[in-house]
N, C-alpha and C positions, 0 to 999 in steps of 0.2 A: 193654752195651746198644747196640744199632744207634740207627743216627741218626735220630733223632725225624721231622726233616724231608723224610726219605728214605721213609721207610715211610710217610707220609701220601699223601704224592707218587702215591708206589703204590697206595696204596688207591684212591685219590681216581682215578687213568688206569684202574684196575681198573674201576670203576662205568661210568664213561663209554664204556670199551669194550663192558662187559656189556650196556648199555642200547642200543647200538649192536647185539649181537650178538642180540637178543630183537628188534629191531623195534620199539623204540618210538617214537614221536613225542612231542618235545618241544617244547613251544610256551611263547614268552613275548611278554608286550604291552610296546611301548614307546612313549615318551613323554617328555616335561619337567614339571621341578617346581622348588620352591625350596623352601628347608628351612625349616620349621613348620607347610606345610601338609600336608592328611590323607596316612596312609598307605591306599592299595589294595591288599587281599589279593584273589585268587581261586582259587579250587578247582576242580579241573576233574576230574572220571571219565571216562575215556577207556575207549574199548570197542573191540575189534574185531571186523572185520565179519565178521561169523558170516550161513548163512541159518537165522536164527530171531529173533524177537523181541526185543531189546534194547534197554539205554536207557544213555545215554550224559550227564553230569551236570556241568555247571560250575558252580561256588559262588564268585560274589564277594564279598571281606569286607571292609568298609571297616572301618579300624583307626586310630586313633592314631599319632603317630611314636614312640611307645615301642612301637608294638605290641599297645595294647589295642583289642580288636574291641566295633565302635559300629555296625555294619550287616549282615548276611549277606543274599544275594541270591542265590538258586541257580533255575539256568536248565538244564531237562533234553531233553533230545530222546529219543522213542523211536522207534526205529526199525522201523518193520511190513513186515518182513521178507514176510510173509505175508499183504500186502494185504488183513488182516482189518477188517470192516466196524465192530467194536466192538474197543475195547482197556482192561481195568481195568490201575489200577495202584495202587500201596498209598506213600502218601506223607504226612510231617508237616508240609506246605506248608501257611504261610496265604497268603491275598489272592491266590490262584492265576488264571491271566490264558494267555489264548494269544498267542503273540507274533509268530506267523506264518505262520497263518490263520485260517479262521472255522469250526473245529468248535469245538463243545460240548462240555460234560463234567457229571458229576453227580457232586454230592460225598456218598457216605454217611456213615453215623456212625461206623464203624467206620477210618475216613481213608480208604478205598478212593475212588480217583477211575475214573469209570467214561468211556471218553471216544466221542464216536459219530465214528470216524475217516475211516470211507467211503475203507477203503482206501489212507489218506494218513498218513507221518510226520506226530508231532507236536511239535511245539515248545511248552513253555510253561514260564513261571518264577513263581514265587511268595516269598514271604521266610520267613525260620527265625528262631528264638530255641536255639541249640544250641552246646554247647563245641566248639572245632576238635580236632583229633587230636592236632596239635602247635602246641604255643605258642610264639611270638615275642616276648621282648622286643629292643627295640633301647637301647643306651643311650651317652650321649658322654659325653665329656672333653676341660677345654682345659686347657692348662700342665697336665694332671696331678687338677685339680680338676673335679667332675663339673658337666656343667652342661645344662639344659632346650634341647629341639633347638630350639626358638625366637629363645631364645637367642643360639644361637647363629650366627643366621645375619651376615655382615659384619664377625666376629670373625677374628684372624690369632693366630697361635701352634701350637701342636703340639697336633693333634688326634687322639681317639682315639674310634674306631667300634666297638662290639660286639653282635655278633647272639647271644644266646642262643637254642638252641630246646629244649624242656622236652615229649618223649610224655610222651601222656596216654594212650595207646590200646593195655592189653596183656590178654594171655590167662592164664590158669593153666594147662598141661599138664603130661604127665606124660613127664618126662627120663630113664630111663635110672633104673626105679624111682621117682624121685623127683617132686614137682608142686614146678615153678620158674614163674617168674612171665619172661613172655617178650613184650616190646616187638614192635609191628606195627614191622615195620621200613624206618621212613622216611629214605630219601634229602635231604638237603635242600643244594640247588645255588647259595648265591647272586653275584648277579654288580651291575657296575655301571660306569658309564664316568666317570673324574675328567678335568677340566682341566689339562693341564699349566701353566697361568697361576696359577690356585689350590692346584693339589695338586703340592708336592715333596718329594722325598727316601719315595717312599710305601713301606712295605711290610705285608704281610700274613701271617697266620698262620693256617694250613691253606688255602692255597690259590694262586695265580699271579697273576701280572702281564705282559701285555702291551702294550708303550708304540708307538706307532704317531706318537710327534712333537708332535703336538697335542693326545692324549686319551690317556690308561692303563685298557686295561681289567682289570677285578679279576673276580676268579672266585675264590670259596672254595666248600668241601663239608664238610656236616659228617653223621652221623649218630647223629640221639640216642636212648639206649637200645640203640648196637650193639654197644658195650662188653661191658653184660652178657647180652643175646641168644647172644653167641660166646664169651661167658666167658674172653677175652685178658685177661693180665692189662696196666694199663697201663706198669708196667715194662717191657716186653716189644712192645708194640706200644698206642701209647697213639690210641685211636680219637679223632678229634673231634667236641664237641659242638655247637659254638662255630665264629663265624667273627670274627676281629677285624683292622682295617685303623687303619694309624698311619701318618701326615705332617704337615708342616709346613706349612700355610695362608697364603693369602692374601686377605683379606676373604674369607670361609667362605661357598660357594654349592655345593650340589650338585644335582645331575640327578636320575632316578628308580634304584633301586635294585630288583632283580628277584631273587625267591628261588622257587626249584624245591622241592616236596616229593611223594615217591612211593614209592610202594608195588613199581612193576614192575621192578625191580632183584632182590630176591628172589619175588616173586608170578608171573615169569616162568619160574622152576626147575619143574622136574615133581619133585615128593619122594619121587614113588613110583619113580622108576626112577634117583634119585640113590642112589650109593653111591662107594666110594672109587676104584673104575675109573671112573666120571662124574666126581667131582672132578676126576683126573688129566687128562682128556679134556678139559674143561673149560681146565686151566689151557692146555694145546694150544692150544685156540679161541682162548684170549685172546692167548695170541703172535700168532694168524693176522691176530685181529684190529689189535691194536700196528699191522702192517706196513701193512694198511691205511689205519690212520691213518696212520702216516708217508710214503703214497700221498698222502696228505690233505693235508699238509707241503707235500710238493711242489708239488702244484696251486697252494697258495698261495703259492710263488715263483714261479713263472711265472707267474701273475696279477699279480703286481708287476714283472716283467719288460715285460707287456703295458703297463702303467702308465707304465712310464718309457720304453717306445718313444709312448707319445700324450702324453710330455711337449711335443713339438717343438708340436704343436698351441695347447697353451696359451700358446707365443710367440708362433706365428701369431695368435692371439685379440690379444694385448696391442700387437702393429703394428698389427693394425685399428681400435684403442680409440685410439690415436696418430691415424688418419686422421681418426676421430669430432672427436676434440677441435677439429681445424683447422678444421674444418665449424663448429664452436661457435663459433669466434672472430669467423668472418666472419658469422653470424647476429647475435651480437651488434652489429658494426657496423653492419648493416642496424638492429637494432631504435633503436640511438641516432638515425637517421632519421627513424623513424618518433616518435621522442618531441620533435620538433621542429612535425609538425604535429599533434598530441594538443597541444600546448600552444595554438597558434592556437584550436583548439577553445572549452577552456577560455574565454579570454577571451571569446569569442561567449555562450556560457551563461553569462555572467557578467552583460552586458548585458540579457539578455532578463527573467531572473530576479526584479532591479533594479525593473522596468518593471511586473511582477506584482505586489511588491511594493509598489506605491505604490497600486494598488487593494484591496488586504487591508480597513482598516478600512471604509469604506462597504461591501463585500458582506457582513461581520460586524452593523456595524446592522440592514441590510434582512432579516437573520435572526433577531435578534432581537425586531424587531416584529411579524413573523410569527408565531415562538412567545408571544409575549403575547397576540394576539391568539384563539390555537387554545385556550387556557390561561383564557380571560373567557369562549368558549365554553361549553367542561367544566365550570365553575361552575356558568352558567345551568341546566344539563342535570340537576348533580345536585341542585340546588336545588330544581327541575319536580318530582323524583324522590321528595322529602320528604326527603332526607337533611341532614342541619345537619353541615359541615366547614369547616374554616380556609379562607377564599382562598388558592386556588391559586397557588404563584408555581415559576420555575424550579428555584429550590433545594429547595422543599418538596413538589412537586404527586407524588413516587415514594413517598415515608413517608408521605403522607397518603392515597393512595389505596390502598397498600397495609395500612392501617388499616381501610377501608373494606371490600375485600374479606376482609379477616381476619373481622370482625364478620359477612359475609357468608356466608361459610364455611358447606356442610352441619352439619357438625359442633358449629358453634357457634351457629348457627339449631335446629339438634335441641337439646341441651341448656337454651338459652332456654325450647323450647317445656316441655322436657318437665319444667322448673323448675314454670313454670304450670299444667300438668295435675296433679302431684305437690299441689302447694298446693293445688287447688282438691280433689282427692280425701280431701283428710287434714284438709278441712275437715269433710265425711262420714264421719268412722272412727266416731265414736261408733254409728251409725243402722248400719253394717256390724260392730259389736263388735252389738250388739243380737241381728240376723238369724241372726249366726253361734253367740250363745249360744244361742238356740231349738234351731236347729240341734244341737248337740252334745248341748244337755239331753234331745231328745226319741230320741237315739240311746241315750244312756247308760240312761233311763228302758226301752226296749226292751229291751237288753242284762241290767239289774238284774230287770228283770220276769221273763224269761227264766230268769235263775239261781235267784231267789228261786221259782219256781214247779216249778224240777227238786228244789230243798231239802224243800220241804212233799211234792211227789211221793213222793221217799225214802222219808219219814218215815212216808207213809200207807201205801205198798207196802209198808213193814218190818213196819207194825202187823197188814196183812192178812196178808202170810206166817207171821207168827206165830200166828195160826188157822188153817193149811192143814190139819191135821186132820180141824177141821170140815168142812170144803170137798170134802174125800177123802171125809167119812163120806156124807157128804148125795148126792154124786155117784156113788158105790156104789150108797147105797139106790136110789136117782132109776132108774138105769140097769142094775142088777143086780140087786136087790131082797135084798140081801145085808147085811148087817152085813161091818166091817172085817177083823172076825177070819175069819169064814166069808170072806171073800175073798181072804184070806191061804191059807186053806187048798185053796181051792178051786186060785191060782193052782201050789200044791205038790204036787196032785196030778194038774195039765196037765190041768185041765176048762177055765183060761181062756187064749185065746189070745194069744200078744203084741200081735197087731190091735185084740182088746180091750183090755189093759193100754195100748198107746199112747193108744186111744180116749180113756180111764178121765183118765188123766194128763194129754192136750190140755182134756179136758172141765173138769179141777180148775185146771187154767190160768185158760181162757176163764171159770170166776165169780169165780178171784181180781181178774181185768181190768178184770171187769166191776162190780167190790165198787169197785177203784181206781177208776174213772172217775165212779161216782156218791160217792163220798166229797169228790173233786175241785172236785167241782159243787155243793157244800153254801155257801151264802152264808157263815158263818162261818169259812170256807177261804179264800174268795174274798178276803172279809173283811182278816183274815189277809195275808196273799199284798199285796195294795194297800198297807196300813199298811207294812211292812216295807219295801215296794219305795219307797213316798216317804219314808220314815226314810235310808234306804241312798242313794238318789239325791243330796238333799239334802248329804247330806255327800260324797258324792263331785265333786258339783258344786263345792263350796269348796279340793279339795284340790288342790295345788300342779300333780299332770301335768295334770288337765283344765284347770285355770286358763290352764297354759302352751300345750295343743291350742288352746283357744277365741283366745290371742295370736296363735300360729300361724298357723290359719288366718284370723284378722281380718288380719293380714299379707299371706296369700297372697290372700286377696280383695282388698285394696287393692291390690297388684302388680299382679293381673289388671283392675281399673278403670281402671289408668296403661295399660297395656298396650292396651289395646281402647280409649282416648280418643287415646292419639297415631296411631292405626292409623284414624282418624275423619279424616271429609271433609275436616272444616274445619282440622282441622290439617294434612293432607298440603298442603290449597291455601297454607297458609300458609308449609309448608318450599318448596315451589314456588317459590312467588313471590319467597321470600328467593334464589333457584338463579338464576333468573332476573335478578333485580337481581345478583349478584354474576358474571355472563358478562356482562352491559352495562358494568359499570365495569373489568373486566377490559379488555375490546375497548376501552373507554374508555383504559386506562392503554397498551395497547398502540401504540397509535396513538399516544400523546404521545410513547413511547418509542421511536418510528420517527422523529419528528421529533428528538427529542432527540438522537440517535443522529446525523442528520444533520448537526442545527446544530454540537456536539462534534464532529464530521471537519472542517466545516468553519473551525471555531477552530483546529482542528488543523495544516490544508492552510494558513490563511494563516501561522499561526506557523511553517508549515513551509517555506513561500516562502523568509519573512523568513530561518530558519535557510539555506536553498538558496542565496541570493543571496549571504550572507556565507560559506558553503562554497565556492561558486564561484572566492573572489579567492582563496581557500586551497589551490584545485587549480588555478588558475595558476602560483600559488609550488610545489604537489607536483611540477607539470610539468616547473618549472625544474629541481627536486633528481630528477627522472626520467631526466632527460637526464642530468645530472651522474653518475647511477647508475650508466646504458647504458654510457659510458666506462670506469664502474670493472669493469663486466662486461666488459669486453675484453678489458682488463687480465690479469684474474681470469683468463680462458676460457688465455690466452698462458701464465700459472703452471702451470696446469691441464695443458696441452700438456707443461709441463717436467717435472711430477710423472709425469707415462706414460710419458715416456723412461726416469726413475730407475726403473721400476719394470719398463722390461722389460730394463733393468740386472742388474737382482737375477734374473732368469729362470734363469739357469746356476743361482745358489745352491739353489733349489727342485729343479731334478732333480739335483741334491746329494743332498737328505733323500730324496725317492725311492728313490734307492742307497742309503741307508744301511738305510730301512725292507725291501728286499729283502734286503740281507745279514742283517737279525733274521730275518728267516722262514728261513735256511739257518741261523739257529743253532737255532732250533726244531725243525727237524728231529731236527737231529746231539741236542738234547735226550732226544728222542721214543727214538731208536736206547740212548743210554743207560738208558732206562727199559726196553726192550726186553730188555735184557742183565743189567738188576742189577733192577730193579723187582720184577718177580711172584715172584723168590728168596726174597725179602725178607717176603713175604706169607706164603708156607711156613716160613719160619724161626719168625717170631712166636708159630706155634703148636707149636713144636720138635717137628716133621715129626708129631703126631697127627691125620694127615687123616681117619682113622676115625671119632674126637670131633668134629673139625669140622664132620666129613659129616652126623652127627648132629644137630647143631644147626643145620647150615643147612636140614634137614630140615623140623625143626621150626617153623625160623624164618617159610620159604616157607609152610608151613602156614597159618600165622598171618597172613602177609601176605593168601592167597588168602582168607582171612575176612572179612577189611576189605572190602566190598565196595560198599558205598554210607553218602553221609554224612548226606543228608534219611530215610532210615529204610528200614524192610525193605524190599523190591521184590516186589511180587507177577511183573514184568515181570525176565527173566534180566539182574541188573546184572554191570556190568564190573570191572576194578581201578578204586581211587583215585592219582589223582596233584591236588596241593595246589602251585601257582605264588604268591606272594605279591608283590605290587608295591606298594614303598614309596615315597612323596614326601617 
C-alpha cells in the first residue's frame, strides 16, 4: 500500500489546483479570539456573473466550540441583471429586512417574496431554523484525556485538536444499473495560525504546516462522504474525513480557526461531456496547473528577497528611536525645573485656603437661619390651607410634604371621592331593587301573555280545523249552490275551474279565520288566557334566572348611579380643587428643595475648604516627591537610551530569521516540483488505472453537486453553487 501521507498530500494539491483551474474565489474572514468563546460559522453561495438574474447567498452560523449551531443568519443579494422593476423570489426566511436600501417587498403565503426593485440589486437577510449540509464537531484533549474547550484555556501539556465533519446532504441515483446513495460532495479546507511561544513541536494530520518564525500556519482538507461517492477502497487510498492537529502548549490560547466547505470542486465539471479522454485531459490541466503554482513559489521568494533588502531600513528606524530617546532625557531635565516652581505654587494655595477656611462656620449659620425661617413660612401657608401636618423642620419638611402631596394625588382624591358616592348609592339599592323588579315583572308578564295566548290560539285553530268539512260544505253551497259530492263531480268532469277551486279554498280559509278570531274574543278565553298568565308569571318571578337578572341589573343600575354622580358638578369641583392644592404644595416643596439644595453645597463647599486647605500642605509635600521623581526620570530616560543601543545590537540577528524564512519558501517550492512528479501518479494508481469507473462516478458525483443549489430553499430567482466557510473562536 502506498504511503498514506503521500496520497493525501495529492489529493489535497489536486483540489486546490482544481479550484484554481474552475475559477473560483475563495473567501475567508479573519479575526481574534480566545478559546471558550462562540464559534462563528458562515455560508456563503457564490454565483457567477451570468447576464440574467441571479442570487448570490451567505449563511452565517453562530455555533458553539464543539460546533453545535445556536444561530443561522443568511444574507442574499440578487442580482437584476435585467434592471427589472419587480423581482419575486421564493425563500424560508423569517424576520426578513433590507440591508442596503430602501425597497420594499411583499411577503405571500406561499414564502414567495415579491420585491418592488425599480431596477436596483437587492440585498436583504433574514434568519433560518435549518440543518447545515455538513456538520462540524470540534473536540480536545490534554495529556491524552478529553477535556471542555473552556477548559481549557491557560492550560500547558500536549494537546490535541479534532475537527470532525459528518454530510448530511445526499441523493439516491442510479449507478451503473444500480440506485447507490451518493454524497453532495463537499470540500472542506480548514486552516489556522498558532503561536510559536504557545505552540511546539506541532503536527497535523491530512494536512500542512507552514512556520514563518513567529506563527505556524496549519491547513488541513478533508472530504466527507468522498470515500464512498468514488467507491476507493480505503486500503488503497484512504480519503480524509477529519482534520486533527497535535502539540505541546504552553498556557493554551488560540486565535480564530477558518474552515472552507464547497461544493465547486466537482459542481464545476460538465458531466456531460466528461468521459475517459476528459479525465485524461484533465489530469494534463492539473500538471499545467502544479507549474503554475510552483510560478506561485517563486513569487513568494522573491517577495522575501524584497523583505530582507528593506531590512537595512528597520536599522535605520531603531538609530532614529536612539536619537528620540536623548531628546527624552534632556526633557526630563527641563521638567525637574519646572517642578521647583510647581512647588512655590503649592505653598501660595496653601495660605489662601487657610484663610477661607476660618470663615466656613459663620456663613453656614447665616444659612441656616434662613432656611428656618423659609421653613415657619411653609407652615403658615399650609395651615391658611386647612391642611393639619407635623411642624416642618430641615430633617422632616421632604417626607412630610411628600405625604401631603401623596394624599393629594388625582388618584387618591378620585378613589376618596368615589368611596363616598359608592356609599351614599348603596344607601338607595333597596328603592332601585324595587324599580328594577317592576321592571322585569312587567317584561316577563308581556312575554308569558304572549305565549300563553299563541297556546289557547293552537288549541282553538285545531278545534276549528277539525270541522273544516263543514266550512267546505257551507262555502260550496254559499257560492256554488252545490252539495260536496256534486262538487266533486263537477270539478271531474272540468265544469269547475281552478280559479274557482282556488276561490273555493281561500273562501274556506277566510271563515275558518274568522270562526278563530271571534272564538279568541269570547270572555271565558280571555278569561282563561289571564289566569294562566298570573299563575305562570308568579312563579317565574321566584325562579332562580329572573331572581339573578333582577340582581343583575339592580347592579348595573347602581354602577350607572356611581357613574353619572362622579361625572356631576360637584364632584369634578371637588377633584379640582384637590389638583389644585396638590401643584401649590408641590411648588411649595420645590422651592424648599432649591434652597436645600443650596444650603447642602454649601456645607459641602466649606467642608470642602477645610478638606482644600489641609490638601494643600499635602501637595506641597507631593511637590517635594515631584521633584525627587523628575530626577529618577532622568535616570530612567539614560537606561532607556541604553536599552535602544542593545536593541539595534540584535538588528543583524533579525535579518538572520529573514534569510532563513526565504530559504523555507525555496524549499517549498522544490516540495511543490516533487508533488509534480510523483503526486497526480499516485491518484491514478489508487484506482488501479479504472479511469472508466471513475469517470462514472465523477459523473455522477458532479451531478449531484450541481443539485445542491441553494441552502434557505428552492429559488424561484436562477441560484448559484454552495460553498459553506466556517469560522471558529
Amino acid at each position: 500500500m502506498k504511503n498514506r501521507a503521500t496520497k493525501f498530500i495529492s489529493l489535497a494539491l489536486c483540489t486546490v489546483v482544481l479550484f484554481a483551474a474552475v475559477g473560483t474565489s475563495v473567501f475567508a474572514l479573519t479575526g481574534e479570539g480566545k478559546e471558550g468563546e462562540d464559534e462563528n460559522q458562515e455560508t456563503t453561495i457564490n454565483a457567477s456573473a451570468e447576464a440574467e438574474t441571479s442570487k448570490d447567498e451567505t449563511v452565517y452560523v453562530l455555533a458553539g466550540a464543539d460546533g453545535t449551531v445556536q444561530k443561522i443568519i443568511v444574507s442574499d443579494w440578487i442580482k437584476n441583471a435585467m434592471a427589472a422593476d419587480s423581482l419575486e423570489d421564493k425563500t424560508e426566511l423569517s424576520d426578513i429586512e433590507n440591508i442596503k436600501g430602501d425597497e420594499s417587498f411583499t411577503l405571500g403565503g406561499d414564502n414567495s417574496c415579491v420585491w418592488d426593485a425599480q431596477g436596483n440589486d437587492i440585498y436583504y437577510q433574514g434568519n433560518i431554523e435549518k440543518e447545515l449540509p455538513v456538520q462540524m464537531s470540534v473536540c480536545y484533549t490534554l495529556d491524552g484525556q478529553a477535556i471542555a474547550p473552556e477548559a481549557l484555556a491557560g492550560q500547558s501539556g500536549h494537546v490535541t485538536i479534532r475537527f470532525d465533519y459528518q454530510n448530511m446532504q445526499h441523493e439516491e441515483v442510479l449507478l451503473d444499473g444500480k440506485t447507490e446513495k451518493i454524497y453532495v460532495p463537499f470540500t472542506m479546507l480548514t486552516g489556522m495560525l498558532l503561536d510559536t511561544e504557545v505552540f511546539r513541536n506541532v503536527t497535523i494530520s491530512n494536512g500542512k504546516l507552514i512556520n514563518d518564525g513567529d506563527r505556524i500556519a496549519v491547513v488541513g482538507i478533508a472530504f466527507p462522504g468522498l470515500q464512498e461517492d468514488l467507491a476507493i477502497s480505503k486500503e488503497k487510498l484512504d480519503i480524509p474525513d477529519y482534520v486533527e492537529i497535535s502539540a505541546d502548549v504552553e498556557n493554551f490560547e488560540m486565535g480564530m480557526t477558518m474552515t472552507l466547505a464547497t461544493t465547486e470542486l466537482f459542481g464545476a465539471i460538465d458531466s456531460d461531456k466528461l468521459d475517459l479522454h476528459e479525465l485524461s485531459d484533465a489530469m494534463a490541466e492539473l500538471t499545467d496547473a502544479m507549474d503554475q503554482l510552483m510560478d506561485g513559489s517563486s513569487q513568494l521568494y522573491d517577495g522575501l528577497c524584497t523583505l530582507l533588502e528593506k531590512s537595512g531600513d528597520l536599522v535605520s528606524g531603531i538609530n532614529k528611536l536612539a536619537e528620540g530617546t536623548a531628546q527624552l532625557k534632556a526633557g526630563a531635565e527641563s521638567l525637574d525645573s519646572g517642578a521647583a516652581q510647581f512647588q512655590a505654587g503649592a505653598a501660595q494655595l496653601s495660605s489662601g485656603l487657610n484663610t477661607l477656611n476660618a470663615n466656613s462656620s459663620s456663613l453656614n449659620g447665616g444659612a441656616r437661619q434662613v432656611f428656618s425661617s423659609l421653613l415657619s413660612m411653609a407652615n403658615t401657608q399650609l395651615s391658611e390651607a386647612g391642611l393639619s401636618v407635623p411642624a416642618l423642620t430641615i430633617d422632616n419638611y421632604a417626607s412630610v410634604l411628600d405625604g401631603v402631596i401623596a394624599s393629594l394625588d388625582d388618584t387618591a382624591v378620585y378613589q376618596a371621592a368615589l368611596e363616598q358616592v359608592t356609599a351614599t348609592v348603596n344607601a338607595n339599592r333597596g328603592m332601585i331593587e324595587e324599580k328594577v323588579t317592576e321592571a322585569v315583572q312587567a317584561q316577563v308578564e308581556a312575554e308569558v301573555s304572549a305565549q300563553v295566548t299563541a297556546a289557547v290560539q293552537e288549541t282553538v285553530t285545531q278545534a276549528v280545523h277539525e270541522n273544516e268539512a263543514q266550512f267546505r260544505a257551507a262555502v260550496i253551497q254559499q257560492a256554488l249552490g252545490m252539495t260536496v259530492e256534486e262538487y266533486k263531480a263537477a270539478i271531474e268532469a272540468g265544469l269547475v275551474t281552478q280559479e274557482q277551486q282556488d276561490a273555493v279554498n281561500a273562501a274556506v280559509e277566510a271563515a275558518m279565520q274568522a270562526e278563530i278570531d271571534a272564538r279568541m274574543q269570547r270572555e271565558e278565553i280571555q278569561a282563561q288566557i289571564n289566569a294562566v298568565t298570573q299563575q305562570t308569571v308568579g312563579e317565574q318571578m321566584q325562579s332562580d334566572e329572573i331572581q339573578a337578572l333582577i340582581a343583575s341589573n339592580t347592579e348595573l343600575q347602581v354602577q350607572q348611579a356611581i357613574s353619572e354622580a362622579m361625572s356631576s358638578d360637584a364632584v369634578q369641583a371637588q377633584l379640582s380643587a384637590a389638583a389644585e392644592g396638590a401643584k401649590s404644595v408641590i411648588a411649595l416643596k420645590s422651592s424648599l428643595d432649591s434652597y436645600n439644595a443650596f444650603y447642602l453645597g454649601l456645607i459641602t463647599y466649606t467642608s470642602g475648604v477645610s478638606s482644600a486647605a489641609a490638601g494643600a500642605n499635602e501637595l506641597k509635600t507631593g511637590a517635594d516627591a515631584l521633584k525627587a521623581g523628575t530626577s529618577e526620570l532622568s535616570a530612567g530616560a539614560a537606561e532607556l537610551l541604553q536599552g535602544i543601543q542593545t536593541m539595534k545590537d540584535s538588528a543583524p540577528a533579525l535579518v538572520d530569521g529573514i534569510t532563513q524564512l526565504r530559504d523555507g519558501s525555496m524549499e517549498l517550492s522544490d516540495g511543490l516540483k516533487q508533488f509534480n512528479e510523483e503526486g497526480i501518479q499516485n491518484l491514478i494508481e489508487a484506482v488501479d488505472g479504472d479511469l472508466d469507473g471513475l469517470s462514472n462516478r465523477i459523473r455522477v458525483t458532479a451531478d449531484v453537486a450541481k443539485h445542491y443549489t441553494s441552502f434557505s430553499g428552492i429559488c424561484r430567482i436562477r441560484p448559484n453553487g454552495v460553498r459553506i466557510s466556517l469560522r471558529a473562536v
